[in-house]
C-alpha positions in Angstrom: 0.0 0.0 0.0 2.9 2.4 0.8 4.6 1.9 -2.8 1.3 2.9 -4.5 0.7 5.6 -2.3 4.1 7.1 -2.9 3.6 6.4 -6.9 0.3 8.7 -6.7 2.1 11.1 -4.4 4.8 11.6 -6.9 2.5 11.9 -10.0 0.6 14.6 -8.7 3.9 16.1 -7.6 5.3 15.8 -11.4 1.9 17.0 -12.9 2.0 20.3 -10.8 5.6 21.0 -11.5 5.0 21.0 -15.3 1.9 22.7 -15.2 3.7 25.2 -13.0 6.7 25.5 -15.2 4.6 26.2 -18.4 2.2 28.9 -16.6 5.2 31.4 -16.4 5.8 30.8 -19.9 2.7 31.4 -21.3 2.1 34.9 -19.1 6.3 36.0 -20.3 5.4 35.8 -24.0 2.3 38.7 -24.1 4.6 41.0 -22.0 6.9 41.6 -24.9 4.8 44.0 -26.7 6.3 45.4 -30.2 4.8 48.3 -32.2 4.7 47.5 -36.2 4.4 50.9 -39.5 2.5 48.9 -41.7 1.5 51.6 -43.9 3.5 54.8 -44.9 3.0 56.0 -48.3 1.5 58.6 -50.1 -1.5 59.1 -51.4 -3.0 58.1 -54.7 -4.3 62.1 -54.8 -1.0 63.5 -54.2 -2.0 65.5 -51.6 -2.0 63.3 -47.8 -0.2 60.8 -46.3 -0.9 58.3 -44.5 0.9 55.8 -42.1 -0.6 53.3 -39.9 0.3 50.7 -37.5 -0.6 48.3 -34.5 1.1 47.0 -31.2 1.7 43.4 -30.9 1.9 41.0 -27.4 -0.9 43.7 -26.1 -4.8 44.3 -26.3 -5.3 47.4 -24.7 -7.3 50.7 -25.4 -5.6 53.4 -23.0 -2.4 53.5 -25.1 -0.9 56.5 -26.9 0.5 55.8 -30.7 2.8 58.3 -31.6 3.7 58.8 -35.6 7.3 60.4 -36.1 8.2 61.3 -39.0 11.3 62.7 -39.6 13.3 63.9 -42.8 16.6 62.7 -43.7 17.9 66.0 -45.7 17.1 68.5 -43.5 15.6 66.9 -40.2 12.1 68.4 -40.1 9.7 66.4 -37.8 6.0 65.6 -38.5 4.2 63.6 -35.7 0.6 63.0 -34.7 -0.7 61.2 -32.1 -3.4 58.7 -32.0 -5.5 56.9 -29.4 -4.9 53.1 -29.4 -8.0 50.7 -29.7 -7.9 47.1 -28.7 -8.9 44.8 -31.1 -9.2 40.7 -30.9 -5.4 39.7 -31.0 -3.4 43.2 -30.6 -3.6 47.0 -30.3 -4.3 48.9 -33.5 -2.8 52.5 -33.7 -5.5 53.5 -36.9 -4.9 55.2 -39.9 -3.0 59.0 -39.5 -3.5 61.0 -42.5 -0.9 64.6 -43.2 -1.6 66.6 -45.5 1.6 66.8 -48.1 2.5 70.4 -47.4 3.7 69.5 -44.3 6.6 67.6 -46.0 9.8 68.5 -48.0 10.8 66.4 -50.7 12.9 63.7 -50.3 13.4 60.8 -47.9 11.2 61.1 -44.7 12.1 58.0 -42.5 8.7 56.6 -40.0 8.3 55.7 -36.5 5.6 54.2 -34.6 6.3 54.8 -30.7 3.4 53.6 -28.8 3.2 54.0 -24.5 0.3 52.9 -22.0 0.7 51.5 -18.3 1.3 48.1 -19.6 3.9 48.8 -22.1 6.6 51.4 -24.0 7.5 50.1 -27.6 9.4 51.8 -30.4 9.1 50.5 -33.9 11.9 49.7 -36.5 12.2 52.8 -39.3 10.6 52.7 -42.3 11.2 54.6 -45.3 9.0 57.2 -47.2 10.0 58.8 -49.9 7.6 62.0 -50.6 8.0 63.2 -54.5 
């Protein structure tokens, strides 16, 4: 009776060790959030652009997305804030449109920065090049 009792004793012991060691895994990985420029062009019209973007590894809505735009020739800055939304898998930062005359010709290069009380993410540059 004392063998089988110990054999339970140490499967239940096992069972909640891996379930333990996989729980802090699985709350680690949505931590890392990591804000994406998935659009940053001009416009068919010529006259607005538009750049937009969304935060992975977070679903939130009382983050601030922040669209920096900066030229490369003469280092002008163009940046608009927008209100992120939460949607079913991560947090959208919308659609920002400029109108062209705030820009110089010439390489602008884009950034998405996005901040809330969960998380502070800067995206990787992208390049726009405004005719």
């Amino acid at each position: 009776m004392s063998p089988d009792a110990s054999l339970g004793g140490s499967e239940t012991a096992t069972s909640a060790e891996s379930t333990e060691s996989t729980k802090p895994t699985q709350s680690a990985a949505p931590a890392t959030a990591m804000s994406v420029v998935t659009v940053a062009g001009v416009d068919v019209d010529g006259t607005t652009v538009s750049v937009s973007g969304f935060v992975s590894g977070v679903v939130e809505s009382d983050g601030v997305c922040t669209f920096i735009l900066t030229s490369t020739v003469d280092g002008a800055t163009v940046t608009r804030e927008n209100d992120g939304a939460a949607d079913a898998a991560n947090t959208t930062c919308g659609t920002v449109q400029l109108p062209i005359t705030e820009f110089t010709r010439g390489t602008w290069t884009v950034e998405l920065d996005y901040s809330s009380g969960q998380a502070t993410t800067t995206s990787e540059t992208v390049e726009l090049e405004i005719p």
